[in-house]
C-alpha positions as CSV (number, residue, x, y, z in Angstrom):
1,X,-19.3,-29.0,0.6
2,X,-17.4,-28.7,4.2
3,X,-17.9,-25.2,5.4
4,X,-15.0,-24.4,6.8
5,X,-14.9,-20.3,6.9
6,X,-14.3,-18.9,10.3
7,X,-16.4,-15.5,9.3
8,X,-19.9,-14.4,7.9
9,X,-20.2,-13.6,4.6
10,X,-21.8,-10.4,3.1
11,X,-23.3,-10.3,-0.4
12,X,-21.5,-7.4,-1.9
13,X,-20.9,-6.1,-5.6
14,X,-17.6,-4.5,-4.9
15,X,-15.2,-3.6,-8.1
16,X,-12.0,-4.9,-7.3
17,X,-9.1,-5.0,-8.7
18,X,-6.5,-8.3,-8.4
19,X,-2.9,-9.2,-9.7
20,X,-1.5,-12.7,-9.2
21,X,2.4,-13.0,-9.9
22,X,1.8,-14.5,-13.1
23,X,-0.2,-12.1,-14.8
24,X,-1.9,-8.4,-15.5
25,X,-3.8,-6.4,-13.4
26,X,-7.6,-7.9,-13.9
27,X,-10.7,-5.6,-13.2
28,X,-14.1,-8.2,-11.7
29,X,-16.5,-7.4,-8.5
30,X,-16.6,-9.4,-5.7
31,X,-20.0,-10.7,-4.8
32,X,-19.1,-11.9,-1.3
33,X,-17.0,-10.1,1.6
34,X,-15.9,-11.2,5.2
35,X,-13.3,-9.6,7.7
36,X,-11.3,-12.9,6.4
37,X,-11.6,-12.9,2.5
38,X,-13.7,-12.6,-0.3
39,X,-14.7,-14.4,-3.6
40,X,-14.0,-12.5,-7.0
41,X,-16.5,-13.4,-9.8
42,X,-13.5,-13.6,-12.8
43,X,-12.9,-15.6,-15.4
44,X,-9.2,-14.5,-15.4
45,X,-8.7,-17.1,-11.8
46,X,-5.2,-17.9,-10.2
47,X,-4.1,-21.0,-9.1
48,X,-5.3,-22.7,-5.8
49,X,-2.9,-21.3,-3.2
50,X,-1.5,-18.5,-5.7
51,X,-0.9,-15.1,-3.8
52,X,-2.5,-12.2,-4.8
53,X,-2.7,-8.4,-4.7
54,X,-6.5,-6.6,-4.3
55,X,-7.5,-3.4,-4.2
56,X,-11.3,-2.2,-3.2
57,X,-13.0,0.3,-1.7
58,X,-15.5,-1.6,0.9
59,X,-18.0,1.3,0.9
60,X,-18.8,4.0,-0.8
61,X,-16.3,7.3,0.8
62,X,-14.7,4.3,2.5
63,X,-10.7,4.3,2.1
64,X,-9.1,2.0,-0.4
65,X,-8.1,-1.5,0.6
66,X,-5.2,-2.7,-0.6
67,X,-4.1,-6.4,0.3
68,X,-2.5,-9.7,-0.3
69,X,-4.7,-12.3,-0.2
70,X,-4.4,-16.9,-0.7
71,X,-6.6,-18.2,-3.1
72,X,-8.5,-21.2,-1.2
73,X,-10.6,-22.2,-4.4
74,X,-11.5,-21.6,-7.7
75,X,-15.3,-22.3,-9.0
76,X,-15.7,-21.8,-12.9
77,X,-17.7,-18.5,-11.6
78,X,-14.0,-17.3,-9.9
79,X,-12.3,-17.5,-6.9
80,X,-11.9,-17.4,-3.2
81,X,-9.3,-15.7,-1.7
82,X,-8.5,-15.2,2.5
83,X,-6.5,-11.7,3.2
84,X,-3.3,-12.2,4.4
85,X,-2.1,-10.2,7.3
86,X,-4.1,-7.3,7.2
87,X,-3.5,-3.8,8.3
88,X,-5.4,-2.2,11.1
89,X,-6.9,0.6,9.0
90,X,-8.0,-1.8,5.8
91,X,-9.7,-4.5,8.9
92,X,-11.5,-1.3,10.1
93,X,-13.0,-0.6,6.8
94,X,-14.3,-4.1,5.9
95,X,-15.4,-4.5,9.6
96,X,-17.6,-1.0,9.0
97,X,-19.7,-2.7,6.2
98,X,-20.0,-6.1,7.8
């Protein structure tokens, strides 16, 4: 595979929580962050280049995250997903565990 991500990845096991348009709010950890995206181990995955909403803390005491993020692919393990615009204050979070 052409590795194309702009960021380093962490190994995580963050709960997050994820909405695409089509469906209901789905509850799966993430097992990989970057200050660019992260993947979502799910069996519940959106479409390639769906949007969709996730919410995670980044740390333990850290504050929630809360962002829209791209789906760039789906594995049959779950998803990637780049954030989309984020705020100064969620950045600063996922920058302070990276």
């Amino acid at each position: 595979m052409n590795e194309r991500r702009l960021a380093t990845r962490k190994p995580v096991r963050l709960l997050v929580q994820h909405q695409s348009s089509e469906g209901a709010y789905e509850i799966d950890y993430a097992s990989d962050l970057s200050a660019g995206g992260l993947f979502i181990a799910s069996r519940a995955t959106p479409p390639r280049h769906a949007t969709v909403h996730v919410q995670f803390a980044p740390a333990t005491n850290a504050p929630l995250v809360s962002a829209f993020a791209r789906v760039t692919h789906v594995t049959p393990d779950g998803f990637g997903a780049a954030f989309i615009a984020l705020d100064p204050e969620a950045a600063s979070a996922i920058n302070a565990v990276l």
